[in-house]
C-alpha positions as CSV (number, residue, x, y, z in Angstrom):
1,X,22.4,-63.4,117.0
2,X,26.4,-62.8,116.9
3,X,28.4,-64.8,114.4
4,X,31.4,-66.8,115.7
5,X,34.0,-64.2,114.3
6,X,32.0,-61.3,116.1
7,X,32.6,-63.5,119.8
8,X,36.0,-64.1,119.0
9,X,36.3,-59.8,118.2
10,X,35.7,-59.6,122.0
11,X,37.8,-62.6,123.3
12,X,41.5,-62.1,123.9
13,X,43.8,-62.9,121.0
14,X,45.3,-66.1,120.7
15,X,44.9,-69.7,120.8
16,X,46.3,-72.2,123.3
17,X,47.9,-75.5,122.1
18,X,49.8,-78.5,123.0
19,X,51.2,-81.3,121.0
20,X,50.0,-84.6,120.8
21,X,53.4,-86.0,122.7
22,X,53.8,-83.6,125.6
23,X,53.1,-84.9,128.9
24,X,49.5,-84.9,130.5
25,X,51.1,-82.6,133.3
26,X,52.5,-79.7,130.5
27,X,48.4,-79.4,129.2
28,X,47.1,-79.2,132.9
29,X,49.7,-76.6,134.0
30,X,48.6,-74.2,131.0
31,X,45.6,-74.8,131.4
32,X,45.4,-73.3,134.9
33,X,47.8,-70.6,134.0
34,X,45.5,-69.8,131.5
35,X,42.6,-70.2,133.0
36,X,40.9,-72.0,130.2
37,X,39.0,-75.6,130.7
38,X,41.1,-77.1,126.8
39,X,43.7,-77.0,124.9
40,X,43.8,-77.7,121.0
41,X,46.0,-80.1,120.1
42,X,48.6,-79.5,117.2
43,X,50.8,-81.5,115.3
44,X,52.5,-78.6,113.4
45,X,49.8,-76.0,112.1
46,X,47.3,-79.1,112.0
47,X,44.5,-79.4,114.3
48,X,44.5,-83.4,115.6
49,X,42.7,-83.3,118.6
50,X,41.7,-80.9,121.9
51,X,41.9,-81.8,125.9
52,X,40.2,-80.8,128.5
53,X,40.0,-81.1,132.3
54,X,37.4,-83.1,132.0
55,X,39.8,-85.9,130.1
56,X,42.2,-85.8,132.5
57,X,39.3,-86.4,135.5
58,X,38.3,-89.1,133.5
59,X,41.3,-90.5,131.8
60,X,44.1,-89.7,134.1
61,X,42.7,-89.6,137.7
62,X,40.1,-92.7,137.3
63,X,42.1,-94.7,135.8
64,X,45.1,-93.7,138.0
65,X,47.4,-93.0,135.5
66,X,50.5,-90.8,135.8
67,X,50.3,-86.9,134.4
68,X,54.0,-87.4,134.5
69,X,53.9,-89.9,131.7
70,X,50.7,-90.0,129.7
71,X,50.9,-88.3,126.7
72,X,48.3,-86.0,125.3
73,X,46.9,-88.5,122.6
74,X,46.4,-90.7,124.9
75,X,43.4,-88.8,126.4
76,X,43.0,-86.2,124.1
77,X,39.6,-86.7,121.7
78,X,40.6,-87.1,118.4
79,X,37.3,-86.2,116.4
80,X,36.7,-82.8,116.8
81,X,34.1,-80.7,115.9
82,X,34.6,-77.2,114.9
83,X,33.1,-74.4,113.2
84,X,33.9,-71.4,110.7
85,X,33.9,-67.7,111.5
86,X,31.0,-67.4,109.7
87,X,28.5,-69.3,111.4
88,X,25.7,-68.4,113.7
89,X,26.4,-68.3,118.0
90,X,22.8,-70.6,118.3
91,X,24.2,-72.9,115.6
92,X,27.2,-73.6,118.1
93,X,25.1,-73.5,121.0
94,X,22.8,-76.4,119.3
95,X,26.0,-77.9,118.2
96,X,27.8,-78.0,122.0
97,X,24.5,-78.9,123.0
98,X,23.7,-81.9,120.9
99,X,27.2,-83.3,121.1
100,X,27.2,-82.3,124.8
101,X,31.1,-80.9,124.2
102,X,32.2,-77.2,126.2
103,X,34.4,-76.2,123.6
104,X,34.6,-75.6,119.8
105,X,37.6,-74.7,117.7
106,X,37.0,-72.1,115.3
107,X,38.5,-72.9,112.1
108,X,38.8,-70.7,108.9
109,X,40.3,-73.0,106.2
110,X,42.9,-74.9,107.8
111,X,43.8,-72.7,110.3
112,X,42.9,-72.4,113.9
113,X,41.6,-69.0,114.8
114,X,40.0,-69.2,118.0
115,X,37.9,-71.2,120.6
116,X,34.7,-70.7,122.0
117,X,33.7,-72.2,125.1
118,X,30.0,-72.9,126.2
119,X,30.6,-69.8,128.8
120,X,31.5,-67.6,125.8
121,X,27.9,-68.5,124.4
122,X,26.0,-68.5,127.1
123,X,27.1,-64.7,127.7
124,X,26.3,-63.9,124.2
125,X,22.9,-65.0,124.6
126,X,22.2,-63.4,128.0
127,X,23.4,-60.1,126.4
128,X,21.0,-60.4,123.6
129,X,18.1,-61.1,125.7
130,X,19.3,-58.3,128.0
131,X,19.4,-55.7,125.0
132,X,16.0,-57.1,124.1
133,X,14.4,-56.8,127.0
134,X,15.6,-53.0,127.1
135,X,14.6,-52.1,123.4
136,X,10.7,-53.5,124.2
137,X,11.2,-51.6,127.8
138,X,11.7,-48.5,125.5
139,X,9.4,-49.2,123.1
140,X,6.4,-49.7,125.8
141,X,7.3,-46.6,127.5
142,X,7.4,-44.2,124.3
């Protein structure tokens, strides 16, 4: 299977952000200009927290607050789990899986290098089984 770094080679550069204080709204607008379902959140170069869509839903819309005035830690999750270049795609599948989160920061030292989202693995893992499917089709007809 692909390590982490080798999904990020075929992602688009570049990692979306907010800081903990902007306004709810601010995260959902890039998100949908980005088309992307989080957003890390950064205090600086430090990596305190990541949103999603599915915080607002639950934190913003059920609860009726206003996207004009909640701030990003105030929905954002603050323990985040992340991963290094170096690890395994099934690792973060098991991880995403047993944690039941979408996305996962990509961290090499301190700094955030990408994000992977459960689509990004999922892809990865139907291409494998796609190229292994064709080598044993190959293999069986030679």
């Amino acid at each position: 299977m692909l390590s982490v770094q080798q999904l990020l080679d075929h992602k688009p550069k570049g990692v979306y952000s907010i800081g903990p204080n902007e306004p709810v709204l601010a995260a959902i607008r890039k998100m949908a200009e980005h088309h992307i379902g989080a957003l890390v959140v950064m205090s600086g170069d430090k990596l305190v927290g990541i949103v999603s869509e599915r915080d607002y839903a639950r934190k913003v819309v059920l609860l009726g607050r206003s996207s004009t005035e909640t701030p990003v830690n105030a929905i954002m999750t603050g323990k985040v789990f992340t991963v290094s270049p170096r690890e395994d795609a099934h690792d973060c599948m098991r991880l995403m899986t047993d944690r039941r989160i979408r996305h996962l920061p990509v961290v090499n030292g301190e700094r955030v290098v990408g994000v992977l989202s459960i689509g990004d693995l999922v892809r990865a893992v139907i291409e494998e089984q796609e190229r292994t499917i064709a080598d044993l089709e190959s293999y069986i007809r030679s």
